[in-house]
C-alpha positions as CSV (number, residue, x, y, z in Angstrom):
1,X,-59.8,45.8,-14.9
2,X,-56.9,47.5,-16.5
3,X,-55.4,48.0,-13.2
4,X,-55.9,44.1,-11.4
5,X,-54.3,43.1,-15.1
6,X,-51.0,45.7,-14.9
7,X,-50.8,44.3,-11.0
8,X,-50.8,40.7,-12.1
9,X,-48.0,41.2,-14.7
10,X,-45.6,43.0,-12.3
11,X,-45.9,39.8,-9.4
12,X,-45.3,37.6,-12.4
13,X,-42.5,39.8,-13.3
14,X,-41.2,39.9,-9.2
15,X,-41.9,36.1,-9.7
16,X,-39.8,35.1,-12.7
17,X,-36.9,38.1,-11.9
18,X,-36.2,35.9,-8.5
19,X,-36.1,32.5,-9.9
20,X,-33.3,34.0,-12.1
21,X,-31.9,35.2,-9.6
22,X,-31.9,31.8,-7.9
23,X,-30.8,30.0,-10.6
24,X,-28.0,32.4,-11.0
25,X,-27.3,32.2,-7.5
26,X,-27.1,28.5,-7.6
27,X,-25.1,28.4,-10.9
28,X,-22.5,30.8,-9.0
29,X,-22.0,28.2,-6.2
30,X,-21.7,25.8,-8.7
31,X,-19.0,27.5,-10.4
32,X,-17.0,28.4,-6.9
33,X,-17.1,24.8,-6.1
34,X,-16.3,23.6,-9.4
35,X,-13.0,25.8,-9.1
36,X,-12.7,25.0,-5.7
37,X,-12.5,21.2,-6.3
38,X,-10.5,21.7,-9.5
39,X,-7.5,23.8,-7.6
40,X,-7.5,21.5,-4.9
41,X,-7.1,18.7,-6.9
42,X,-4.2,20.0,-9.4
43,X,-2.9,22.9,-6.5
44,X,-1.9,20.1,-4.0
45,X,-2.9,22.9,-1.3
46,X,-5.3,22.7,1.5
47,X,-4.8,19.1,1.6
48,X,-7.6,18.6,4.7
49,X,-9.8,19.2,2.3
50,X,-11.7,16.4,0.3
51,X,-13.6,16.2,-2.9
52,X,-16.5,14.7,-1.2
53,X,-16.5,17.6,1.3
54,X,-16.9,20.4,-1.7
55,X,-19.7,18.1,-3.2
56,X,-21.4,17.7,0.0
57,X,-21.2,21.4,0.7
58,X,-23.3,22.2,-2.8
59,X,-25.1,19.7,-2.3
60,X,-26.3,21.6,1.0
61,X,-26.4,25.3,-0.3
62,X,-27.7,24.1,-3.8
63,X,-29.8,20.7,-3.1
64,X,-31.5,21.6,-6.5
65,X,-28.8,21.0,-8.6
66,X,-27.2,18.6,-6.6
67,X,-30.5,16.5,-7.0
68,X,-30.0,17.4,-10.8
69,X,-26.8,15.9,-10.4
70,X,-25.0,18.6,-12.0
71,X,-22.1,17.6,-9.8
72,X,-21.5,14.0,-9.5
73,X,-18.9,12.4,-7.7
74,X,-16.6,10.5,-9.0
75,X,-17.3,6.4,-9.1
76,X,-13.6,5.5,-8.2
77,X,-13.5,7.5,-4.9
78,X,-16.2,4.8,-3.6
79,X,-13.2,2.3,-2.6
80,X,-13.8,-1.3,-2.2
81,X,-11.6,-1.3,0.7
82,X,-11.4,1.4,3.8
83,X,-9.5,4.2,2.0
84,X,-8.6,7.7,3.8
85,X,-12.0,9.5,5.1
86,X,-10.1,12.4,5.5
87,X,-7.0,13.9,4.4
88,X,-4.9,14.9,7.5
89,X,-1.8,13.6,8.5
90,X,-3.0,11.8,11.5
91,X,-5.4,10.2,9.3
92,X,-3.3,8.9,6.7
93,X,-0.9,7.6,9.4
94,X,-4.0,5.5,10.9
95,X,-4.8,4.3,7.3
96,X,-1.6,3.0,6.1
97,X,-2.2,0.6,9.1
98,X,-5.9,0.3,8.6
99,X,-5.3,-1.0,4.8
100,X,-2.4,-3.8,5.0
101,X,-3.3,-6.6,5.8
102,X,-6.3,-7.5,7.9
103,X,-8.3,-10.7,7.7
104,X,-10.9,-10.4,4.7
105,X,-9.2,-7.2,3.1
106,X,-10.2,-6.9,-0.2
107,X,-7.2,-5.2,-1.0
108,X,-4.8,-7.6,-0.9
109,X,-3.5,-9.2,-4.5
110,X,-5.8,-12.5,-3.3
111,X,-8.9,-12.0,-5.4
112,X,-6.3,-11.2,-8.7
113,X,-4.5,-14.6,-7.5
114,X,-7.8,-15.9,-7.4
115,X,-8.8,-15.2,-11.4
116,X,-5.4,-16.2,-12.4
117,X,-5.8,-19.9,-11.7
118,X,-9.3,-20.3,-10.1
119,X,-8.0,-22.2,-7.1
120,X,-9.7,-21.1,-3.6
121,X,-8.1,-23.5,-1.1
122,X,-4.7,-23.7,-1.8
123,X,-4.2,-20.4,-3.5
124,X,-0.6,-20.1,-5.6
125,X,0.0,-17.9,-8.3
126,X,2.5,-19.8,-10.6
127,X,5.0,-17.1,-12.0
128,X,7.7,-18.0,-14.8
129,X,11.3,-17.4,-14.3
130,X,13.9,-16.2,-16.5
131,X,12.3,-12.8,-18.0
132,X,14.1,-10.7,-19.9
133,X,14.8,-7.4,-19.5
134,X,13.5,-6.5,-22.9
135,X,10.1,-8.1,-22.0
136,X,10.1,-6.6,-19.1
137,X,10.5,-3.4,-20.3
138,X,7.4,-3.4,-21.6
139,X,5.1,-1.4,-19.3
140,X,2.3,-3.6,-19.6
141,X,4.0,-6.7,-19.6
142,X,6.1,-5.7,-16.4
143,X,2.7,-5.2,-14.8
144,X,0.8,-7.7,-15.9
145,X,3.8,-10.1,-14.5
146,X,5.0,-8.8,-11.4
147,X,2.5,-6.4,-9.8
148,X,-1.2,-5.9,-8.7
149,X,-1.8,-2.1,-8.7
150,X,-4.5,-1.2,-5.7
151,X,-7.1,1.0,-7.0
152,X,-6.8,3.2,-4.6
153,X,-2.8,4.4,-6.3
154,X,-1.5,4.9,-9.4
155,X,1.8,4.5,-11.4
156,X,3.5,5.4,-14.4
157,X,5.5,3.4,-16.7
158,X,8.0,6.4,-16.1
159,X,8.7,5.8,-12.7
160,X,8.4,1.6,-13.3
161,X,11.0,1.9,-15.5
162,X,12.4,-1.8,-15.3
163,X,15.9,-0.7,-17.1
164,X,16.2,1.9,-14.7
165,X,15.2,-0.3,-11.6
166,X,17.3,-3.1,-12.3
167,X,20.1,-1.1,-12.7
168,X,20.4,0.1,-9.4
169,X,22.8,-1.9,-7.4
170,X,20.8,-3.2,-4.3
171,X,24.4,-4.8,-2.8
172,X,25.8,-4.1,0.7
173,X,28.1,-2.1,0.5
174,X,29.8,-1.0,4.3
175,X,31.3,-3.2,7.3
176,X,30.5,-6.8,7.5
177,X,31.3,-6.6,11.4
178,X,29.0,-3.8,12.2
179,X,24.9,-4.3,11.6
180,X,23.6,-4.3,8.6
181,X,20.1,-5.5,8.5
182,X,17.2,-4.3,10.9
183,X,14.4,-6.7,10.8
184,X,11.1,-5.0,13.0
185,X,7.4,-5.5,13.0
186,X,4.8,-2.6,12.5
187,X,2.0,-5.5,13.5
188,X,3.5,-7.5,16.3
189,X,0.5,-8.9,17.1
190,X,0.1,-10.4,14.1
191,X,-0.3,-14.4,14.0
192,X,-1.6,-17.8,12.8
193,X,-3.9,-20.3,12.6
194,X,-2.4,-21.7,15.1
195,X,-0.5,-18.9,17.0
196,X,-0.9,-19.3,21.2
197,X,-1.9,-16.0,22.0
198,X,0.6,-14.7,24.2
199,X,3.6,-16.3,22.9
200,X,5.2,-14.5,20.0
201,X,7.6,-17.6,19.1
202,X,4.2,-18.7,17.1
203,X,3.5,-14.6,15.9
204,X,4.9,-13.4,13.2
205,X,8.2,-11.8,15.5
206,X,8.5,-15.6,15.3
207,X,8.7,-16.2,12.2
208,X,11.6,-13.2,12.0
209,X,13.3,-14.9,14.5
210,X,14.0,-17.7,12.2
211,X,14.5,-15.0,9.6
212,X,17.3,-13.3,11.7
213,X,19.0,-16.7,12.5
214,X,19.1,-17.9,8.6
215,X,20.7,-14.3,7.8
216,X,23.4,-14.5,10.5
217,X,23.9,-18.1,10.9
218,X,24.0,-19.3,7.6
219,X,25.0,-16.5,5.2
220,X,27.1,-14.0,7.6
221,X,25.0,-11.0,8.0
222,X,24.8,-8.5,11.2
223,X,21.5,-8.5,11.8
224,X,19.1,-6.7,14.8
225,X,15.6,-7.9,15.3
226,X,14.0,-5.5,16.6
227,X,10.6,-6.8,18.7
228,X,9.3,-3.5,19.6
229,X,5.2,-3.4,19.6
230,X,3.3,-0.9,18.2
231,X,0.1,-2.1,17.8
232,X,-1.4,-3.4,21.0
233,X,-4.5,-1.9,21.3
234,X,-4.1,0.5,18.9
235,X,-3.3,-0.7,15.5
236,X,-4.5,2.6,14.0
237,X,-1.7,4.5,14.7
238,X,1.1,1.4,14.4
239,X,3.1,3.0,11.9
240,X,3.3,6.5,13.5
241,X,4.4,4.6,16.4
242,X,7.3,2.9,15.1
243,X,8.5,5.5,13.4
244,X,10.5,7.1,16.6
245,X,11.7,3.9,17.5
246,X,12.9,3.4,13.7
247,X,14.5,6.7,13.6
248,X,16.5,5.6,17.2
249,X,17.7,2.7,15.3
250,X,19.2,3.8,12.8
251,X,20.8,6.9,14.2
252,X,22.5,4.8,16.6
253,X,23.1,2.4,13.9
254,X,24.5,4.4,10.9
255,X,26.3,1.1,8.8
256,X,22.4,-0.5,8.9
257,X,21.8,-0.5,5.0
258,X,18.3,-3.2,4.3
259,X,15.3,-2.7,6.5
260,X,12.5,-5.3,6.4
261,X,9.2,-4.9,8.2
262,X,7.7,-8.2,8.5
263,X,4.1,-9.2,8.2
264,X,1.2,-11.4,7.9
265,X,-1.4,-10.4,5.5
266,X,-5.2,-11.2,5.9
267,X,-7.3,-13.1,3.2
268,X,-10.6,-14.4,3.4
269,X,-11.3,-17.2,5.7
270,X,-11.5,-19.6,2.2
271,X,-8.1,-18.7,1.2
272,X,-4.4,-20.4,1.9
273,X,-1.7,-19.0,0.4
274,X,0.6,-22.2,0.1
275,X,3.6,-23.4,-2.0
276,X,5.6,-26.0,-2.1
277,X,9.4,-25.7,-2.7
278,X,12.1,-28.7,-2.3
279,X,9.4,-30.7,-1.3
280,X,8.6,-28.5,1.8
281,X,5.1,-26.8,2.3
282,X,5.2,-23.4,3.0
283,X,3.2,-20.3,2.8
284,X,3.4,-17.5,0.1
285,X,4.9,-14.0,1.0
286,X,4.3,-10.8,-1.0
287,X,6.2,-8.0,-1.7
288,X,4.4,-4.7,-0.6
289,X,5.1,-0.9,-2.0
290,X,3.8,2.2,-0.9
291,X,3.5,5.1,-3.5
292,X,2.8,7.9,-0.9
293,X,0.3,8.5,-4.3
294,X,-3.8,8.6,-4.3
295,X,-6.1,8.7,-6.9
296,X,-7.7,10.8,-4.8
297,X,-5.1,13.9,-4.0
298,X,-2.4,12.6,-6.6
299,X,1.4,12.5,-4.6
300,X,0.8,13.2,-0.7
301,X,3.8,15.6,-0.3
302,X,3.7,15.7,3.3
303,X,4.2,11.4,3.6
304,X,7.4,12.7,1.4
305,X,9.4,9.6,0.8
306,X,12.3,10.5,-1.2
307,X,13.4,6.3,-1.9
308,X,10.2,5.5,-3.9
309,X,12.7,4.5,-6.8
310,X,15.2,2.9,-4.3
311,X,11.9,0.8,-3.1
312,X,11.1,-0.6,-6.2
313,X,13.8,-1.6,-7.5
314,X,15.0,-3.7,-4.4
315,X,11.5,-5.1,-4.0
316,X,11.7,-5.8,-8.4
317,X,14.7,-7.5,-7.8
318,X,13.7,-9.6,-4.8
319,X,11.0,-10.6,-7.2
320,X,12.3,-11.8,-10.0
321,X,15.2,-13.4,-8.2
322,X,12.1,-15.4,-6.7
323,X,10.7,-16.0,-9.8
324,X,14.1,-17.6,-11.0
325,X,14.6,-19.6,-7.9
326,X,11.5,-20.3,-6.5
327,X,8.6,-20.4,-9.1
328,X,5.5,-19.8,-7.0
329,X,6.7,-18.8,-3.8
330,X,6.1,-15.1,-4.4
331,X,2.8,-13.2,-4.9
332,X,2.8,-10.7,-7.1
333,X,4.1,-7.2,-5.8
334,X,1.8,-5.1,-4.3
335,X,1.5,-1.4,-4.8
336,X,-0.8,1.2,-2.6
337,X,-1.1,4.7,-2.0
338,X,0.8,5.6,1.2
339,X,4.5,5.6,2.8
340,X,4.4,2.4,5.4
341,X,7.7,4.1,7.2
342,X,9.5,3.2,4.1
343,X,11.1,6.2,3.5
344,X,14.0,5.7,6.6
345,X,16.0,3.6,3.9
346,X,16.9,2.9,0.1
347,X,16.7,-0.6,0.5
348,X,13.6,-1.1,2.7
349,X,11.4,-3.8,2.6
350,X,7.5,-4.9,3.4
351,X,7.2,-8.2,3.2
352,X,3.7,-10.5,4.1
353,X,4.7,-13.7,4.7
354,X,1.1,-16.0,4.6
355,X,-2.4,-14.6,6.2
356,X,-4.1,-16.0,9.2
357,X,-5.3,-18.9,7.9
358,X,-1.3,-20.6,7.3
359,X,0.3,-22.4,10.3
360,X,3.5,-20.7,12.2
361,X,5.1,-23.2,10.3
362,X,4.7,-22.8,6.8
363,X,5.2,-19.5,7.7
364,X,9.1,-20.2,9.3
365,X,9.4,-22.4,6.4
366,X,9.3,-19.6,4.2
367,X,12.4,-18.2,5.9
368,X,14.8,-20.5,4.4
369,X,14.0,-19.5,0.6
370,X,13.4,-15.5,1.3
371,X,16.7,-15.9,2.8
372,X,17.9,-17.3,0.2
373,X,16.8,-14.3,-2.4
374,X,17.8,-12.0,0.0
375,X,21.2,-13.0,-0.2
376,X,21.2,-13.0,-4.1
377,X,20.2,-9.7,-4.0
378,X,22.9,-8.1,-1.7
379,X,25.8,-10.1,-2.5
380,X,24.7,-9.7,-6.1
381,X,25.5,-13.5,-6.6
C-alpha cells in the first residue's frame, strides 16, 4: 500500500514539474515576443515585419495565453480605412494609392466636414479668414482650424510649427521664360459625374487643362502639363509609376520650382462638396499631406522625404490664403501617413479638386480661384 501511495506522488510530481515547465515555456515566448515587438517598434529595423505578425505567431506557439489575452493587440491598428497589410516597400507604394481618394473612403476629411455643419447634400465647411499668427500658433487651435489628421499618422506641434511654416518663403524665385510649374496626374483616370469615359477633356487631366491655361494665360507662368497615365489598370502601383516619369521631368527641367498633382477625391454617394464663390458654383478642393509617418512603425525611413517641412508650409499658406479670399472653397488640409511622390520638390502640391459625385464643371470652375491663391502664394502678393 505504501508502495502504490509513493508511486502516485511521484506521477503527480512528473505531472505538476511539466505544467511548470509549460508555463515557463510559454512565459519565455511571451517575453521573446514582447521584446521582439518592442525593438521593432522603437529599433525602426526589420521593417517587413508587423506587430500583428509577432502576435499571431504567439498566438500559434502559445494559444493558451493568447486566449488569456496576455497579449492584446492594439485597438488603433484596426483602421477604419485599408491601411498597409504589410510593411514592404512595394506595399506601401500600392497603399499610398489605395488610400487617396476612392469613392466611399472613409478617410477622407468628409465625415469631419460632415459633424461640422450637419449638411449631407451640399457639403461646405465654412472656414473664417483673417487668423492670426498668434492664434494660429496655438497647436490646437492650428489644428482644429486648418487640418483633419488621418488616424492612421500622427504629428507634432513641433514639426506644425505655424511661425516656422509661414515663414518660409514659398515665392518663385528663377527664370520667368523657362518652366516653372509641372502640373501631372497620379489618377488619370479619375472623373465625374458626368465624365464621357474615354474623353479626358471631362477627367480630371481636364480640369488641369483649364488649370494650366489660367496660370499661363492669365497670370504669366511657364507651365507643363504633363498627361502621362499611370493608373490604367493598375491603380495599385500609380504612384511608383510616376515616379520615373517625375524624376525625367525634372531633370530635363531643372528651373521647375511648384509641382501639383491633381485629383479628384471620393466621398460617399450622398455627399457634394460644393461652394459658391462670385456667384459661381463650384466644387471644393482639399489640400492633401503625406507624413511618410504611421502609427503603426512611427517615420517610414525608406519613403524618406526630406521636404516634409517645405510641404507644409506651402500647402498652410495655400490655405489660409483661401481662407482670406475664398471663405469655403477649401476643405480642411489633409494629413496621412505616406510620401504620395512628394518628396521630388519643396514646393509640391496634392490637390483634390471635388469627388465623383461634382460635375466636370464645378470642377473647372474651381480653377479660376485656386489660381488665384496660387498666384498669391508665389508672387507673395
Amino acid at each position: 500500500m505504501k508502495r502504490l501511495i509513493t508511486l502516485r506522488d511521484r506521477r503527480e510530481r512528473k505531472r505538476k514539474k511539466r505544467a511548470i515547465q509549460k508555463f515557463l515555456c510559454s512565459l519565455g515566448v511571451f517575453a521573446v515576443m514582447l521584446a521582439v515587438m518592442i525593438w521593432l517598434q522603437y529599433g525602426n529595423t526589420f521593417e517587413n515585419i508587423r506587430y500583428e505578425t509577432c502576435f499571431s505567431l504567439f498566438r500559434n506557439i502559445s494559444p493558451t495565453l493568447a486566449r488569456e489575452k496576455v497579449l492584446c493587440e492594439d485597438s488603433e491598428t484596426d483602421y477604419g480605412t485599408s491601411t498597409q497589410s504589410t510593411i514592404t516597400y512595394e506595399a506601401i507604394l500600392a497603399q499610398e494609392a489605395a488610400d487617396e481618394g476612392q469613392p466611399g473612403d472613409s478617410s477622407t476629411a468628409t465625415a469631419q466636414a460632415d459633424g461640422q455643419n450637419g449638411q449631407q447634400e451640399q457639403n461646405t465647411v465654412q472656414t473664417t479668414g483673417n487668423l492670426s499668427v498668434e492664434k494660429l500658433n496655438d497647436f490646437d487651435y492650428l489644428l482644429q482650424k486648418c487640418y483633419v489628421v488621418d488616424k492612421t499618422t500622427t504629428i507634432t506641434a513641433q514639426q506644425l510649427n505655424a511661425s516656422e511654416l509661414l515663414a518660409k518663403d514659398c515665392t518663385l524665385k528663377g527664370d520667368a521664360s523657362k518652366p516653372q510649374i509641372l502640373v501631372y496626374h497620379t489618377h488619370s483616370q479619375e472623373g465625374y459625374a458626368d465624365s464621357v469615359e474615354g474623353d479626358e477633356a471631362t477627367s480630371v487631366v481636364g480640369v488641369g487643362d483649364v488649370l494650366t491655361d489660367l496660370l499661363t494665360q492669365k497670370y504669366g507662368y511657364q507651365v507643363i502639363h504633363h498627361k502621362g497615365q499611370y493608373d490604367v489598370n493598375d491603380r495599385d502601383h500609380a504612384y511608383s509609376n510616376a515616379a520615373p516619369a517625375l524624376q525625367e521631368i525634372l531633370a530635363e527641367n531643372p528651373s521647375i520650382e511648384v509641382v501639383i498633382d491633381l485629383h479628384r477625391d471620393g466621398v460617399p454617394e450622398g455627399t457634394r462638396l460644393v461652394t459658391e464663390q462670385n456667384g459661381v458654383s463650384m466644387a471644393q478642393i482639399m489640400f492633401f499631406n503625406g507624413l511618410s509617418r504611421t502609427t503603426a512603425v512611427g517615420d517610414i525611413d525608406y519613403l524618406y522625404n526630406p521636404y516634409i517641412e517645405d510641404n507644409l508650409a506651402f500647402s498652410l499658406k495655400m490655405q489660409l490664403a483661401a481662407m482670406n479670399t475664398y471663405p469655403g472653397f477649401s476643405r480642411h488640409i489633409y494629413l496621412k501617413g505616406y510620401r504620395y511622390n512628394m518628396h521630388f520638390c519643396p514646393k509640391s502640391l496634392l490637390v483634390e479638386v471635388g469627388a465623383q459625385t461634382n460635375t466636370v464643371q464645378e470642377a473647372k470652375n474651381a480653377m479660376e480661384p485656386l489660381a488665384d491663391i496660387l498666384h498669391q502664394v508665389l508672387s507673395g502678393k
